[in-house]
Structures are given as structure tokens and as C-alpha cells.
C-alpha positions in Angstrom: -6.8 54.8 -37.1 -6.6 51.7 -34.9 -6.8 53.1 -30.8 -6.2 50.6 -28.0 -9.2 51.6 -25.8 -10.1 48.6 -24.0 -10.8 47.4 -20.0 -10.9 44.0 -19.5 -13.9 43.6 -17.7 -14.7 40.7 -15.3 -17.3 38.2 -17.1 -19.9 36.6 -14.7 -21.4 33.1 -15.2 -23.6 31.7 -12.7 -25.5 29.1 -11.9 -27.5 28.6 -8.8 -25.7 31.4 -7.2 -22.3 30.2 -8.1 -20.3 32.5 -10.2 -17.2 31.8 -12.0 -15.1 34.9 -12.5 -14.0 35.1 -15.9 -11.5 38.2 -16.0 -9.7 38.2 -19.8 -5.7 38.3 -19.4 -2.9 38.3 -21.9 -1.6 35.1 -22.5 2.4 35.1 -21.3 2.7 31.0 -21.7 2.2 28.5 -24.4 -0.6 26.7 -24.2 -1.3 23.2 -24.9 -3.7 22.6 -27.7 -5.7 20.3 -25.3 -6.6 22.7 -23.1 -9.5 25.3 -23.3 -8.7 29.1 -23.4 -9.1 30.7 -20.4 -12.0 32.5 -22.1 -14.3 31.0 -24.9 -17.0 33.1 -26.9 -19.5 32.1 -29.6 -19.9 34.8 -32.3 -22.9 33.2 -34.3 -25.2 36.4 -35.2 -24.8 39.5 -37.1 -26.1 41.2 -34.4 -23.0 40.1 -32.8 -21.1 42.1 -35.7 -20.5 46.0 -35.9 -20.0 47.6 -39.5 -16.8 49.3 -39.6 -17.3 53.4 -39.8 -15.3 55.4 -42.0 -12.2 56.5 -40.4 -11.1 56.0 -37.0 -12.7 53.8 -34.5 -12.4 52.4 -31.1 -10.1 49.6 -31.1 -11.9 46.8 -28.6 -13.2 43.8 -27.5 -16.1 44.1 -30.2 -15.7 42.5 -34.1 -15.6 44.9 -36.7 -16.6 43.8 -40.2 -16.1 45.5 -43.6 -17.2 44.2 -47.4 -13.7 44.2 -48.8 -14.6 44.8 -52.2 -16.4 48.0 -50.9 -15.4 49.0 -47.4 -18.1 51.8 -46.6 -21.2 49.6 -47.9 -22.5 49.0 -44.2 -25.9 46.8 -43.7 -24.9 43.6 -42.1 -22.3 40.8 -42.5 -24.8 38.2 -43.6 -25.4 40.6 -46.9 -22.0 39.5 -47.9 -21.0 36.5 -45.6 -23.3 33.2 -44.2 -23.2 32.7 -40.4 -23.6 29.0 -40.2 -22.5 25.3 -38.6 -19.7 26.2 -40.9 -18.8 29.3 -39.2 -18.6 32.5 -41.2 -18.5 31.4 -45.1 -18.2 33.3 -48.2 -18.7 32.4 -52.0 -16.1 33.0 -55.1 -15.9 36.3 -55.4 -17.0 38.0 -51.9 -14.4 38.7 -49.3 -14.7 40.3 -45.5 -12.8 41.5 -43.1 -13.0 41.5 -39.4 -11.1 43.0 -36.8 -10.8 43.0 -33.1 -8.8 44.4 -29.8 -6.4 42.6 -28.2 -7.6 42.7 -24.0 -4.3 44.7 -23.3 -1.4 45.5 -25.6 1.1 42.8 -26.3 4.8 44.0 -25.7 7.5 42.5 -28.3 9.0 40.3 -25.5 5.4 38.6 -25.1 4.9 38.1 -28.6 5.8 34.6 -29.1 4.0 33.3 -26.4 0.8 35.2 -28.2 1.7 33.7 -31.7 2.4 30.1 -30.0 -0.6 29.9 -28.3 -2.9 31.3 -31.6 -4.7 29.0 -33.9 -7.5 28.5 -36.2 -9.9 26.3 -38.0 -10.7 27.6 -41.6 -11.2 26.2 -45.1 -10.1 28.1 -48.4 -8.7 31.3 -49.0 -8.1 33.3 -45.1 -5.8 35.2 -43.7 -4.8 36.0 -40.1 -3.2 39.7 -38.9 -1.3 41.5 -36.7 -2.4 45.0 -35.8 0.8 46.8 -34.9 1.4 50.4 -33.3 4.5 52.2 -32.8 5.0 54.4 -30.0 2.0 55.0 -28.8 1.2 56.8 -32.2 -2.3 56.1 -34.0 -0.9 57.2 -37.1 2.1 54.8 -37.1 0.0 51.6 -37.2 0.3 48.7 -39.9 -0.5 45.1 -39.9 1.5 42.3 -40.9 0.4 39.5 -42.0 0.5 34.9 -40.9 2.1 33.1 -44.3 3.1 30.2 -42.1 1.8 26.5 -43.6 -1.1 26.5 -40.7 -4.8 27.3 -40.9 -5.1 31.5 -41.8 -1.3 31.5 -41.8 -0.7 30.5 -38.3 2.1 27.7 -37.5 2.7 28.4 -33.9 6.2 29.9 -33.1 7.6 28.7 -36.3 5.0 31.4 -38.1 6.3 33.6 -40.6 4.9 37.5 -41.2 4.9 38.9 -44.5 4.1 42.9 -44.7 2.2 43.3 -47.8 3.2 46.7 -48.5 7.0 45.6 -49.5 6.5 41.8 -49.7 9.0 41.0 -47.5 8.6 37.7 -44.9 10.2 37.4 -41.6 9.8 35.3 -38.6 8.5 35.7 -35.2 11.7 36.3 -33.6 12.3 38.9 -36.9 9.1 40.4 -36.1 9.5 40.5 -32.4 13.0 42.5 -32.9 11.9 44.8 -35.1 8.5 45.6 -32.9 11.5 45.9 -30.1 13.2 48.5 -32.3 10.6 51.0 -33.4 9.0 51.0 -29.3 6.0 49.3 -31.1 2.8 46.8 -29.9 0.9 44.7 -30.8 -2.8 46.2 -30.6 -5.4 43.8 -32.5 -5.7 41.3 -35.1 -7.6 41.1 -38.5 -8.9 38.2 -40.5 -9.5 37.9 -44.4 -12.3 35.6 -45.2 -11.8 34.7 -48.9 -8.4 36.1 -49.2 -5.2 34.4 -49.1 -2.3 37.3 -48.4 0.5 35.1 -49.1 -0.3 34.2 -52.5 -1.4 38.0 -53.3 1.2 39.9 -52.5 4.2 39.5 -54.9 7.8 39.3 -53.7 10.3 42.4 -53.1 12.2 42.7 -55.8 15.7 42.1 -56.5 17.9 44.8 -55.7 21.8 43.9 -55.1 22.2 43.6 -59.0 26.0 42.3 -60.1 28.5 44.6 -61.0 30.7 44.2 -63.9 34.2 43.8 -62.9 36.6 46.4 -65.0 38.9 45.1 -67.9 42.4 45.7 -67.2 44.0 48.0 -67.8 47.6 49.2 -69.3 50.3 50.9 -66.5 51.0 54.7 -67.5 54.5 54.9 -68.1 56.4 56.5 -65.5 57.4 60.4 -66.1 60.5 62.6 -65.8 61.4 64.5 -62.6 61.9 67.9 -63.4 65.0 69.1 -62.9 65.4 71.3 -59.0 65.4 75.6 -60.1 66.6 78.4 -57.9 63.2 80.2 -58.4 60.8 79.3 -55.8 57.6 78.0 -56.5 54.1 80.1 -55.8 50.8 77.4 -54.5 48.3 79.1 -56.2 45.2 80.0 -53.9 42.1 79.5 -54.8 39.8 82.5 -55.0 37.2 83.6 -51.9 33.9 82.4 -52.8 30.4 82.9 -51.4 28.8 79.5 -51.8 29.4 77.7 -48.3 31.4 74.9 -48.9 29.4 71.1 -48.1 31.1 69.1 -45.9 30.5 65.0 -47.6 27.9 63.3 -46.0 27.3 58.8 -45.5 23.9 57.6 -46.1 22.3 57.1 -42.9 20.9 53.5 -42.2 17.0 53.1 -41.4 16.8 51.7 -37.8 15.2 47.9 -37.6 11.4 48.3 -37.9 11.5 51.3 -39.8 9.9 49.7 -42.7 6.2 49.4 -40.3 4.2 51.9 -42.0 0.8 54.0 -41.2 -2.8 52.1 -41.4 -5.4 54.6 -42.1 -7.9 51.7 -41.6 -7.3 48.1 -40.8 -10.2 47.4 -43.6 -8.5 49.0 -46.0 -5.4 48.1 -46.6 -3.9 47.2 -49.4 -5.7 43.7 -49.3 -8.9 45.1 -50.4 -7.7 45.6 -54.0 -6.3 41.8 -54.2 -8.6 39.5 -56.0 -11.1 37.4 -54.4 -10.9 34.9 -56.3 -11.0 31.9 -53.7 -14.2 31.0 -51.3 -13.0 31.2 -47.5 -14.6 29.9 -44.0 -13.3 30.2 -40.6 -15.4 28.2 -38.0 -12.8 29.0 -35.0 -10.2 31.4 -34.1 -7.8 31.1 -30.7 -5.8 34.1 -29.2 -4.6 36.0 -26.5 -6.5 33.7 -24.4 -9.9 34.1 -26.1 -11.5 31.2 -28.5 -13.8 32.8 -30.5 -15.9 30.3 -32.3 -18.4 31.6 -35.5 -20.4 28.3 -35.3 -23.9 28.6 -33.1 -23.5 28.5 -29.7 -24.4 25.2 -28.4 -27.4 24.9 -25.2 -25.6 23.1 -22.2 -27.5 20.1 -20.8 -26.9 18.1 -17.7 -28.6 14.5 -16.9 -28.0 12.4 -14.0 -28.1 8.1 -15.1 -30.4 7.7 -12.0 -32.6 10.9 -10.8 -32.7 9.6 -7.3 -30.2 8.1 -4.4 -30.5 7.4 -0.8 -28.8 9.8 1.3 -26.0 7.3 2.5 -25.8 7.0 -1.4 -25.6 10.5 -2.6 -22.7 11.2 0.4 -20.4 8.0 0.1 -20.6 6.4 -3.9 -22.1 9.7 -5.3 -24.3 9.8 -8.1 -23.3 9.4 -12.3 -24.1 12.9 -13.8 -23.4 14.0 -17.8 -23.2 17.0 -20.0 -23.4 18.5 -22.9 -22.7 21.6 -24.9 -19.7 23.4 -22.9 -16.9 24.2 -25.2 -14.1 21.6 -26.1 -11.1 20.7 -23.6 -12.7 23.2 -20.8 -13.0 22.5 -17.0 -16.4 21.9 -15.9 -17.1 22.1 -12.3 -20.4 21.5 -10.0 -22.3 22.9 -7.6 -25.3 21.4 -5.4 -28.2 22.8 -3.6 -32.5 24.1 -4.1 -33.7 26.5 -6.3 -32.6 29.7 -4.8 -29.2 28.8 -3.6 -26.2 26.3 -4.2 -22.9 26.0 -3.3 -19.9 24.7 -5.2 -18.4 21.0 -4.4 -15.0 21.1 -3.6 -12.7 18.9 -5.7 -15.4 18.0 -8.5 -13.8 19.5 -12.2 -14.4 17.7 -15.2 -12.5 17.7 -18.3 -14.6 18.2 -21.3 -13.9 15.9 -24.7 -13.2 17.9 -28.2 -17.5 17.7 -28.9 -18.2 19.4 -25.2 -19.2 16.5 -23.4 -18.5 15.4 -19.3 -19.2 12.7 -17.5 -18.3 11.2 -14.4 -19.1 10.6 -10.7 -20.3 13.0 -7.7 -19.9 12.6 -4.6 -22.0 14.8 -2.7 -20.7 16.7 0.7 -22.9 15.7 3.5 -22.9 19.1 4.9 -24.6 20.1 2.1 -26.8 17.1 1.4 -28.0 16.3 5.0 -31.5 15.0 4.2 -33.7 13.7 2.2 -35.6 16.0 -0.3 -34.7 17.4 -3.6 -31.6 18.9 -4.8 -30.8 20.8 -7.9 -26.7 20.0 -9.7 -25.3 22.5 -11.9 -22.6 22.1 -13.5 -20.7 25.4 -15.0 -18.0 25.7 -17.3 -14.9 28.0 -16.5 -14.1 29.1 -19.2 -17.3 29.1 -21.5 -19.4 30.5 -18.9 -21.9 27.6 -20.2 -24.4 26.1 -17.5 -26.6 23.2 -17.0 -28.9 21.8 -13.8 -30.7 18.4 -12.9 -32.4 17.4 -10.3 -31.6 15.0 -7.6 -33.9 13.4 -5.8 -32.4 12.3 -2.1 -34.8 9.8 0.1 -34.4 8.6 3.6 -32.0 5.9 4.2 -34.2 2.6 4.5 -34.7 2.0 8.2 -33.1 -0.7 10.0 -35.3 -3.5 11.5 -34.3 -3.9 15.5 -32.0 -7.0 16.5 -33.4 -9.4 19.3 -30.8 -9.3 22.0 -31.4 -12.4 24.5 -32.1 -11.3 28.1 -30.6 -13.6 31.1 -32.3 -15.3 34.0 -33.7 -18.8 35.3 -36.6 -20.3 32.8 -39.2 -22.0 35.1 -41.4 -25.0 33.8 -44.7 -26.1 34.8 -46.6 -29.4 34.7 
């Protein structure tokens, strides 16, 4: 069964001595799509992959991967899948399945803000899930699945979930009211590569069938009063019986929610006996405040447009510096100092483009560049924990040739 065991542990990245904390947090707020999670991963290696055991696992941080067409193969997910610029890939007939913790359970009054701030990049047949848990109970678990018009299913807020063991679709605000009603959570998400749920799983079927409306029919005749006797009338009573008499009963009505059923494994649901019959990729996947990106992980690099200033230079008109390979839309900020220690420049935070780049201008604090020599710049980004140096080389400022000042007195002559 899924389990929610999970600590969201502080993630260090430093550069020169300078660490950004990077603590994962459940996303409460919508964020923009030009901004950078507050956490970004690459996920480019099967080492970075665990095969799914039989059974029940540890729900956590780490990606679990299963062969769909054969959930207990193991090996590794490039026997089935290819990890590449593409992200992960697979061919006409192959399908996987991966599946992850959330960083904390999601209550049903946070979900729209998780499902508004989700996203993906993918090509072909995949599909995006919900892990849901009732209660507390890891055997009341099911997952639900994006059939909104967006990458994987997701549409933002306007997303719609379909559960594919009844075929029934609802939206988020459906969803978050029935999660409401059965005390349940949302605990992880799962992702089909080469399966698209939505045109799987066949709809409910009809069930309010019309009724026939009765033919008329002829009034009885009224009858006769019998005419009043003298004798007086006996009720006859009904026998003592043994059998215990049934008081009628109304059907009662299944609470809202009550259709979420029990997961025995979020890798084998009821997806793995669909058809792959579609190829599938998904380069990038964004939620709960974690990009995940299955491309490889780019190497940062920092260059200054001139490797050396004069001090008055470096501290008033700063120095043009560029980088490369931090993750799209994050904040990239700098630091300055020598090889064994830096500190951070106040103010300086970049805003990379879509492809990872920065550029701009530094103005270093003369507190901290007080002399000539050489100076090592980082630059370290906040949420990718991605890092670059140069180096700066500071010289003296060029000295200043004395000014004659004329002296006073009484010029005497000769002759």
C-alpha cells in the first residue's frame, strides 16, 4: 500500500561558503508559470530510479518505477524506457509507471492551489495521478486520474479527474469535496508514460433508464353498502406467530467520496491491463513546489566580459558577469570573495531566461573588495541549487600624478 513516510529535509547548495537553504514546502498559492519552483531537480539517470517491490512500500521523496506490462520484472528503467534530451521516452508498445511522495500530505482545502500550480511537458500518450488516502488508512488508498485538455491531463484549476475504476469525471472542486467527505489526502502522484487514461477507460454506463408510463385505466364501478344488522361484527385476529416481524427499511445513501476505493499498488492499477498502444515522453513535470525535469542536468558556467577592473571600478560601475545552465525562470544570486571564503552581495538576484541564462551588472561592496588582488564570483541558484565561479582580477587604482601649487613671495632679478 501507498504510506506517507516522508521529512522534508533541508537541501544545502553552496558555493564559496555560501549556502542557500532549500527546505521543500507544500505549495498553498498559485504560481505563476514564469516563475521557478521553489525547488528544481534533474532526474536524468536510472540510478536515480528505484524498481518498485512487490507489495507495500515507503511512500517518499524517491521515484518509483514499474514495467506496466509486467509490474514485478525489476532491472532498471532504461530496459524498458530511454533517459535522454527528450526526457524519459518509450516506443509503441512499452509503457512505465512512476510514482512519488508528496513532501507533506495535501488537505482537500489545499488541493486547488496544488493542481493550479502543476504542470507538465510531454509528448504522446501520458498520464498524470493523484494518490489519494482516506483517513489515515493504507488500505483505503486510490488514485484518480488528470483528463483535462493540458500536457499528462493537467489544465490548471479547470482540470478534470476521472477514477478509472467507475469511469466517472469530476472537477477539482468535485474532487476537493469528495476528498473533504471521506477525511481523505492527497499523498503522492503517478505518471503513465505511453498511456493515455482518458481514452482507456470507457464511460459509466447509463443507469436512470425511462420508465413506461401506464395505459389508463377503466374506474371500478362503485358498490352497494350493505345494509346496518343488529349482530355485531367480530375483527378477526390474526394468529401468534414466531417469525419476528421486519420493520420496512429506506436504502441508505453512500456518503460523497464513498466511491474512492483501495490501491493495493499504485503500479498496478487497473491501467496496467490498458493497451499501450501509443509512444509517450515526459521531459518535465511541476508540483507541489518541486520541478522535476528527466532531461540531463545541465553544468552551470559563469564568465565575466572583462576578467579584470580597477578597484574604483569594481566598487562604483561593477563588473558585466554571465551564466549558464541554472534552471529556467529561477533567481540567481552572487557572492564575492578568495578561494576559501565568500560572502553573499546584498541586493544582486538575477532572473534567469526559459534556456537558464543571466546576465547583468555587479557592483561589488567595497567592504568586501578593499584592494587590489584576485577575487573569485559565484553565482548560485535558489532554487536549482546550481553553482558557477569566475575570477576577478582587481588592480590598484592608477596613481595620481601631484599638481604644482604656486608658492608666494618677491622674485629678485640680477644683471
Amino acid at each position: 500500500m501507498l504510506r506517507s513516510r516522508i521529512t522534508a529535509a533541508a537541501v544545502g547548495a553552496t558555493v564559496l561558503g555560501v549556502t542557500a537553504a532549500l527546505v521543500p514546502t507544500v505549495s498553498t498559492a498559485n504560481v505563476s508559470d514564469d516563475a521557478a519552483s521553489a525547488v528544481v531537480t534533474w532526474t536524468d539517470s536510472s540510478a536515480d530510479f528505484t524498481a518498485a517491490p512487490e507489495g507495500e512500500f515507503p511512500l517518499t521523496d524517491q521515484w518509483y518505477w514499474a514495467a506496466l506490462s509486467d509490474p514485478t520484472a525489476g532491472g532498471k528503467i532504461t530496459d524498458f524506457a530511454t533517459l535522454d534530451e527528450d526526457g524519459i521516452s518509450v516506443s509503441e508498445g512499452e509503457a512505465v509507471g512512476l510514482v512519488r511522495g508528496l513532501n507533506a500530505p495535501v488537505a482537500p482545502s489545499s488541493l486547488g492551489a496544488l493542481v493550479a500550480g502543476a504542470g507538465a511537458e510531454t509528448t504522446g500518450a501520458t498520464t498524470f495521478g493523484l494518490a489519494i488516502q482516506e483517513g489515515g488508512d493504507t488500505s483505503a488508498q486510490t488514485v484518480v486520474f488528470a483528463a483535462g485538455d493540458g500536457d499528462a491531463g493537467l489544465s490548471g484549476t479547470s482540470t478534470k479527474w476521472i477514477d478509472p475504476s467507475t469511469g466517472t469525471t469530476e472537477s477539482t472542486a468535485d474532487l476537493t469535496a469528495d476528498l473533504k467527505a471521506a477525511d481523505a489526502e492527497v499523498v503522492g502522484y503517478v505518471v503513465y508514460v505511453g498511456i493515455d487514461i482518458t481514452a482507456e477507460v470507457p464511460a459509466p454506463p447509463a443507469t436512470d433508464e425511462p420508465t413506461e408510463t401506464p395505459a389508463p385505466t377503466e374506474t371500478p364501478a362503485p358498490t352497494e353498502t350493505p345494509a346496518p344488522t343488529d349482530e355485531p361484527t367480530v375483527e378477526p385476529t390474526a394468529e401468534p406467530t414466531d417469525e419476528p416481524t421486519t420493520a420496512p427499511t429506506t436504502p441508505v445513501e453512500e456518503a460523497p467520496g464513498a466511491e474512492l476505493k483501495s490501491l493495493a499498488s499504485p503500479l498496478e492499477s487497473d491501467a496496467q491491463a490498458l493497451a499501450a498502444d501509443a509512444s509517450g515522453s515526459i521531459s518535465a513535470l511541476r508540483i507541489d513546489d518541486t520541478t522535476t525535469y528527466f532531461t540531463p542536468q545541465p553544468t552551470a558556467a559563469a564568465r565575466l566580459l572583462t576578467t579584470s577592473a580597477t578597484l574604483i571600478e569594481a566598487t562604483t560601475t561593477g563588473v558585466r558577469v554571465q551564466g549558464s545552465g541554472f534552471a529556467p525562470n529561477e533567481v540567481v544570486t552572487a557572492a564575492v570573495g578568495d578561494a576559501a571564503d565568500a560572502v553573499a552581495i546584498p541586493g544582486v538576484q538575477f532572473r534567469a531566461d526559459a534556456d537558464g541564462n543571466v546576465s547583468g551588472t555587479i557592483v561589488l561592496p567595497a567592504d568586501l573588495v578593499d584592494s587590489a588582488g584576485t577575487y573569485v564570483l559565484g553565482l548560485v541558484g535558489l532554487s536549482s541549487g546550481q553553482t558557477a565561479t569566475t575570477t576577478l582580477t582587481v588592480t590598484a587604482d592608477a596613481a595620481t600624478a601631484p599638481v604644482a601649487v604656486p608658492v608666494p613671495g618677491t622674485a629678485t632679478f640680477t644683471g
